[in-house]
C-alpha positions as CSV (number, residue, x, y, z in Angstrom):
1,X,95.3,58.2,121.9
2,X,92.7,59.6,119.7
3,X,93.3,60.2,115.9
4,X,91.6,63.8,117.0
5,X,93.2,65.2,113.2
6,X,92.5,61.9,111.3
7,X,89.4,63.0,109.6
8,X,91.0,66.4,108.4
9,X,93.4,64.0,106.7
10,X,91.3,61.9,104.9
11,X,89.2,64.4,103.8
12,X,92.9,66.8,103.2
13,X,94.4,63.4,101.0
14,X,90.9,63.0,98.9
15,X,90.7,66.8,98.1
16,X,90.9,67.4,94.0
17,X,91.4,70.7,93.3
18,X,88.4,72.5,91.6
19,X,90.9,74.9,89.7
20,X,94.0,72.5,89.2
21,X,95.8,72.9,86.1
22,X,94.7,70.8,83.7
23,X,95.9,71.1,80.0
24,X,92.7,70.2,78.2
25,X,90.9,73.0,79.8
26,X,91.2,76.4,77.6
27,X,93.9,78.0,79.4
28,X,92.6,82.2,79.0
29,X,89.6,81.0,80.5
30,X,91.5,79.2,83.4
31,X,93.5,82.2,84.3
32,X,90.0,84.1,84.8
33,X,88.6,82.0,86.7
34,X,92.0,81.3,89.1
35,X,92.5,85.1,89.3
36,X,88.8,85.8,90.2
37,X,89.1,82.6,93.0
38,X,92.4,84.3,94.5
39,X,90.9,87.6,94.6
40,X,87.5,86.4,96.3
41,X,89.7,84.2,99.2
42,X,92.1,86.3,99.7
43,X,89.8,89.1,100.9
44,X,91.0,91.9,97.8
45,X,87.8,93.4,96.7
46,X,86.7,94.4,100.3
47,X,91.0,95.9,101.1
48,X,91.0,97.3,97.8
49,X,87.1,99.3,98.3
50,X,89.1,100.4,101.6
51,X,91.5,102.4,99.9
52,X,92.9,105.1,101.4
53,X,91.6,108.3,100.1
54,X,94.3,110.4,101.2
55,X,97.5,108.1,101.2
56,X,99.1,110.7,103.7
57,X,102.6,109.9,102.3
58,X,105.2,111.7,104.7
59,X,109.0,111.8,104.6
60,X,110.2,111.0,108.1
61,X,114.0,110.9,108.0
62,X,116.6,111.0,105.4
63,X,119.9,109.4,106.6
64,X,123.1,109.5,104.1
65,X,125.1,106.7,104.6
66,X,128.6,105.5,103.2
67,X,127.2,103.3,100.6
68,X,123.4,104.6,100.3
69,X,120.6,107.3,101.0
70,X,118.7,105.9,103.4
71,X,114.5,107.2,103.3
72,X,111.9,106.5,105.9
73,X,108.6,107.1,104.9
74,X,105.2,106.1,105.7
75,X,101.8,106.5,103.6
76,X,98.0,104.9,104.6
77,X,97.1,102.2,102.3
78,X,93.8,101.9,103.7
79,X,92.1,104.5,106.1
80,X,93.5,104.8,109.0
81,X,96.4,101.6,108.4
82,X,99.8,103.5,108.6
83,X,102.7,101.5,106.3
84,X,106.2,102.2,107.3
85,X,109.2,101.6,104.7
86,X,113.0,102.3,104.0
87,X,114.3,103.1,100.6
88,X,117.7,102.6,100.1
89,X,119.1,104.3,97.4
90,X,122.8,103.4,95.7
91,X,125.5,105.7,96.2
92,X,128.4,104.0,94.5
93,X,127.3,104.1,90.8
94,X,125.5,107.5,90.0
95,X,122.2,106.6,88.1
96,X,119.4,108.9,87.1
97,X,117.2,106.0,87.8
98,X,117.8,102.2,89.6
99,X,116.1,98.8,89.4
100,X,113.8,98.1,92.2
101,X,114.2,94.9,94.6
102,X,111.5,94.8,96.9
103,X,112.9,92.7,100.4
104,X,110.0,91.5,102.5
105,X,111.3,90.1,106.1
106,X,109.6,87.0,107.5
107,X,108.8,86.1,111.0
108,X,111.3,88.7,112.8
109,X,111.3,91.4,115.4
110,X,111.0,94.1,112.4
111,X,112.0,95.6,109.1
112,X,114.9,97.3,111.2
113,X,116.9,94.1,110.0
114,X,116.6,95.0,106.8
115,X,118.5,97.8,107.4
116,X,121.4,96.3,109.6
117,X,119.5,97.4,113.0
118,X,119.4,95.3,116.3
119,X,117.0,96.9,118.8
120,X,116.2,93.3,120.5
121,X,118.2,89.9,121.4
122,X,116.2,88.1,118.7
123,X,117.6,90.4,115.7
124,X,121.1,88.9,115.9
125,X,119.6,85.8,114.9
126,X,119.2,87.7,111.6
127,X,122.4,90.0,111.6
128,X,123.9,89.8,108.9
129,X,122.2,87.7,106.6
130,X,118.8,89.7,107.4
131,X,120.4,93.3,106.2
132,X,117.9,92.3,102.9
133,X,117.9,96.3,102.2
134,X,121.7,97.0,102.1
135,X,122.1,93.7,100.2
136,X,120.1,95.1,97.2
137,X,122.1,98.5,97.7
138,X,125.4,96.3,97.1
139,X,124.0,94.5,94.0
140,X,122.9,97.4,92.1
141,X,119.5,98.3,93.1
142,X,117.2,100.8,94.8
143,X,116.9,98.2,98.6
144,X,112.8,99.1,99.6
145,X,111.6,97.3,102.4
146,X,107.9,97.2,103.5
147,X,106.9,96.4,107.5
148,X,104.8,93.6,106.8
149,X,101.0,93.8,109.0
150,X,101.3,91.9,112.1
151,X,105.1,92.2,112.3
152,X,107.4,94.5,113.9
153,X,106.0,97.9,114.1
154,X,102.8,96.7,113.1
155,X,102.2,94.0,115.8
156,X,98.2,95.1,116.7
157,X,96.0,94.0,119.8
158,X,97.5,93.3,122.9
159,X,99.9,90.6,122.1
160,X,103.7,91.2,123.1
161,X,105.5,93.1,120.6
162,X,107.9,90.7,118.5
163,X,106.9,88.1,116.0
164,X,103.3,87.5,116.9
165,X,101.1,88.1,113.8
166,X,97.9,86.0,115.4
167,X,96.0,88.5,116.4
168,X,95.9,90.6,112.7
169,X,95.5,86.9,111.2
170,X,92.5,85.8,112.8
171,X,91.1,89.1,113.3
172,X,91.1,89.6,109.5
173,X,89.6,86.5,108.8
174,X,86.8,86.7,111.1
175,X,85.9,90.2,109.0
176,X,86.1,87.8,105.5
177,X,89.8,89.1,104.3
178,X,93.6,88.1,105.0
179,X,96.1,89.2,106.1
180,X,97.6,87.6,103.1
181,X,95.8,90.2,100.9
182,X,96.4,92.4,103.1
183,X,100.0,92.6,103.2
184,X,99.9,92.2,99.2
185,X,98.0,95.4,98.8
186,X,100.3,97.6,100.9
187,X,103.4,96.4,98.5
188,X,101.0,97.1,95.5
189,X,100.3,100.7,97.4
190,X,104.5,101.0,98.4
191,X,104.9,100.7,94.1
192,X,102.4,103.5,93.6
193,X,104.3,105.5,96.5
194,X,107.4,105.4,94.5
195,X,106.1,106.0,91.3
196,X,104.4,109.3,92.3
197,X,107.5,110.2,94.9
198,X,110.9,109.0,93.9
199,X,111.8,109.5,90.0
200,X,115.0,108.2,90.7
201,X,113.2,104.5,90.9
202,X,113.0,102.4,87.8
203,X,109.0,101.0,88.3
204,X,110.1,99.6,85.0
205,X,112.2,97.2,86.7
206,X,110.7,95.9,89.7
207,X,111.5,92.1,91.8
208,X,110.5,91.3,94.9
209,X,112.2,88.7,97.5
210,X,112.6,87.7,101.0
211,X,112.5,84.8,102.9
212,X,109.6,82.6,104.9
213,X,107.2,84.8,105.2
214,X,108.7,87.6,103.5
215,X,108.9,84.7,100.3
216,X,105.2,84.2,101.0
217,X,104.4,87.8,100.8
218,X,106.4,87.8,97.5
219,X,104.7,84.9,95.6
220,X,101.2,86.5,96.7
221,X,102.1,89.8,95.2
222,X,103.8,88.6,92.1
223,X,100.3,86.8,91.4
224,X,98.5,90.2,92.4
225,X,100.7,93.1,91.0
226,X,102.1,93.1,87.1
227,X,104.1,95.2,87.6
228,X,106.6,93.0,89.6
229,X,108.5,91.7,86.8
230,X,110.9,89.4,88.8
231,X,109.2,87.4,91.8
232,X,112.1,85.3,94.1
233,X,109.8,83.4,96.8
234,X,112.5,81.8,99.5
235,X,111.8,78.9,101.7
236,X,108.0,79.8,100.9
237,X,106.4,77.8,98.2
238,X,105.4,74.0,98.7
239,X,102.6,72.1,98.6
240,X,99.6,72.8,100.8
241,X,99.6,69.4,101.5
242,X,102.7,68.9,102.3
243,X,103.1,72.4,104.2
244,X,100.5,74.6,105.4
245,X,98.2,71.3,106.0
246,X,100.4,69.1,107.1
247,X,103.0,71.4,110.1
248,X,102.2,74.3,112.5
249,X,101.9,77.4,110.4
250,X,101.6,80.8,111.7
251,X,98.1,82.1,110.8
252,X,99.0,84.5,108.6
253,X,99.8,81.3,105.7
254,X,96.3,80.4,105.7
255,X,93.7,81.2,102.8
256,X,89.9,80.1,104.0
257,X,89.0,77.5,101.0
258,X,92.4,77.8,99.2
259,X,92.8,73.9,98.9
260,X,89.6,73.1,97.5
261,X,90.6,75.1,94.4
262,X,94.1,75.8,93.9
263,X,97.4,74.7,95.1
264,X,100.4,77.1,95.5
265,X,101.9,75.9,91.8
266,X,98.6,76.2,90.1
267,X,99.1,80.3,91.4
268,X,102.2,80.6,88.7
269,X,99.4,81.0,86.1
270,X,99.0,84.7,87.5
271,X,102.7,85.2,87.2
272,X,103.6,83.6,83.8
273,X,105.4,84.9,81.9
274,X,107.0,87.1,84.6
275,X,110.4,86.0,85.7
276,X,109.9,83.7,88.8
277,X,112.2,82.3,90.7
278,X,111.4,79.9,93.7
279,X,114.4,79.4,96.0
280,X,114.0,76.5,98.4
281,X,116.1,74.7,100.7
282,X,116.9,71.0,100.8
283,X,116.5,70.4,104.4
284,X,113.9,73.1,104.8
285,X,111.9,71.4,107.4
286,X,108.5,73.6,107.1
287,X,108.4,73.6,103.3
288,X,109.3,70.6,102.2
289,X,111.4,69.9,99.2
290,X,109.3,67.2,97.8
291,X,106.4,69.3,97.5
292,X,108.4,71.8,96.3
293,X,109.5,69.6,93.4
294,X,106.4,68.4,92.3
295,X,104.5,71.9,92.3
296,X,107.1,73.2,90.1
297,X,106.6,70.6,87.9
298,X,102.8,72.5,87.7
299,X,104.4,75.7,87.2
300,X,106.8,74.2,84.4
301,X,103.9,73.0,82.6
302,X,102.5,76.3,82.9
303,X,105.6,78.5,81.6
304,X,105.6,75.8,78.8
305,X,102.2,76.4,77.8
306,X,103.2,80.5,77.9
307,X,106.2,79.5,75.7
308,X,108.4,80.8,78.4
309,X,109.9,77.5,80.0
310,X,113.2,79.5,80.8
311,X,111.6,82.1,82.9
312,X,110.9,79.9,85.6
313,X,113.4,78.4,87.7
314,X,113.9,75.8,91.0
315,X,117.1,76.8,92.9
316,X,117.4,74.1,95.5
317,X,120.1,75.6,98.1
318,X,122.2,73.2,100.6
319,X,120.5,74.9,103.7
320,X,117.3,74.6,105.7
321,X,114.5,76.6,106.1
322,X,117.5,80.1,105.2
323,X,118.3,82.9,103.7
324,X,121.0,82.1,101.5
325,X,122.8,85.2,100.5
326,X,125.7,83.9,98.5
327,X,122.8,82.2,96.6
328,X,120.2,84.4,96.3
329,X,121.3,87.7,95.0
330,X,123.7,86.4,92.2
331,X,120.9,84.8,90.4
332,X,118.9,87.9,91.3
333,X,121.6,90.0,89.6
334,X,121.7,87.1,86.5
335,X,117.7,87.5,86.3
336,X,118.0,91.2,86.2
337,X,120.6,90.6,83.4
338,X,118.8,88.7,81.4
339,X,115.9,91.4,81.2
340,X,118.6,93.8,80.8
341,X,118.2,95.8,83.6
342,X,122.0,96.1,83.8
């Protein structure tokens, strides 16, 4: 048989990262230049000069349900790109105003199961444990959840409606952007929505989670958007090497160039000193936990040279590649503490 990938490996194991962390370097001018790199790969100046004038934001049902107010609205982030989301808002303790946790899904039929809805066989692989929305509800905060491009809803081209984000993936980097970026700018556009739209929402007090590709949708947007002030990537955050480069990927994981300059721990420099907490699980089979250890040792050495050490944290879970309620959302909740949200 021919070593048909061998070459990519050689050339993959060699690879030095032009923007690695490195502690003699002068750090303020390290964070410019990783920022400007993540910017220019990911495709952000061109979504971001695509704005949408007009964000059309329109209210398209209000549900009340036992334990929460449920909100469907969409807006355009960029012209003519239509972003549906659910807000979930608390019930059981009257506030004037809640914490916001952001829930992205992954690879699923839909943001539906975020909000406890099966409209295909496949969703009751992720009923309950994918209700990400009413999760937040029961643990104090405002649940939004954001159709990611390429998912769900948002499925474009003419693949079959379901998980298939190929399509939006390639299609975007043919035209020198991601979908990556992509999907990072409509969350940065969701926090503007309710801002401007829903006072009762503390943009104060701001996290963002989900799992697989809904945790690789968080890291990107903790590293784009300050004003996420608690980012919990699960099953998302490894090393290039030993992920993205080394086992099939959806598309949609893919940065053109990202490995000759960064790696995904080096990224935690446009976090610090944000809270950040990567979740990952032992046997996860897709992102390994051995390149998940040894990137967080880069982001520990970043948070140290922030002075903030204890606002990064590895919680290793006894699952696979899962979303571990019992897990997540206590230290969530603990994280939220901690910045006194509660």
């Amino acid at each position: 048989m021919l070593n048909n990938g061998y070459c990519h490996d050689l050339i993959r194991d060699k690879m030095v990262q032009k923007l690695a962390y490195n502690e003699t370097n002068d750090y303020q001018t390290w964070k410019k230049q990783i920022k400007e790199k993540f910017y220019e790969l990911l495709g952000l100046e061109d979504i971001e000069n695509n704005r949408a004038k007009d964000p059309k934001f329109t209210i398209e049902s209000v549900e009340e349900k036992e334990e929460y107010t449920q909100t469907r609205f969409t807006f355009e982030s960029e012209e003519g790109c239509t972003t549906p989301c659910y807000l979930l808002v608390p019930k059981k303790i009257k506030k004037e105003k809640y914490p916001v946790a952001i829930v992205m899904q992954g690879h699923s039929p839909g943001f539906h199961n975020s909000i406890g809805v099966i409209k295909t066989p496949a969703d009751e692989h992720f009923q309950p444990r994918g209700q990400l929305a009413i999760q937040a509800v029961r643990n104090g905060f405002i649940g939004l959840a954001i159709e990611q491009r390429g998912m769900g809803e948002r499925v474009e081209g003419t693949e079959e409606r379901g998980y298939n984000c190929h399509y939006s993936a390639m299609t975007a980097i043919h035209m020198g952007r991601t979908v990556a970026g992509e999907r990072i700018f409509d969350i940065s556009c969701a926090i503007d929505i309710i801002t401007e739209h829903f006072p009762v929402c503390d943009v104060d007090k701001i996290l963002i989670t989900g799992n697989s590709g809904g945790g690789t949708a968080s890291y990107y947007a903790g590293c784009y958007d300050e004003r996420i002030k608690i980012c919990a990537p699960s099953c998302a955050f490894s090393s290039y090497k030993d992920s993205i480069l080394d086992i099939g990927h959806c598309p949609c994981n893919h940065i053109p160039g990202a490995f000759k300059w960064f790696d995904m721990g080096d990224l935690a420099g446009l976090i610090a000193k944000r809270k950040l907490l990567i979740i990952a699980g032992v046997n996860d089979d897709i992102f390994p936990i051995a390149g998940v250890r040894r990137q967080f040792e880069i982001v520990n050495k970043i948070y140290k040279k922030e002075n903030a050490e204890e606002k990064a944290e590895l919680i290793i879970t006894p699952k696979e590649h899962w979303w571990c309620v019992d897990i997540v959302w206590p230290a969530l909740v603990k994280a939220a503490k901690e910045l006194n949200w509660f």
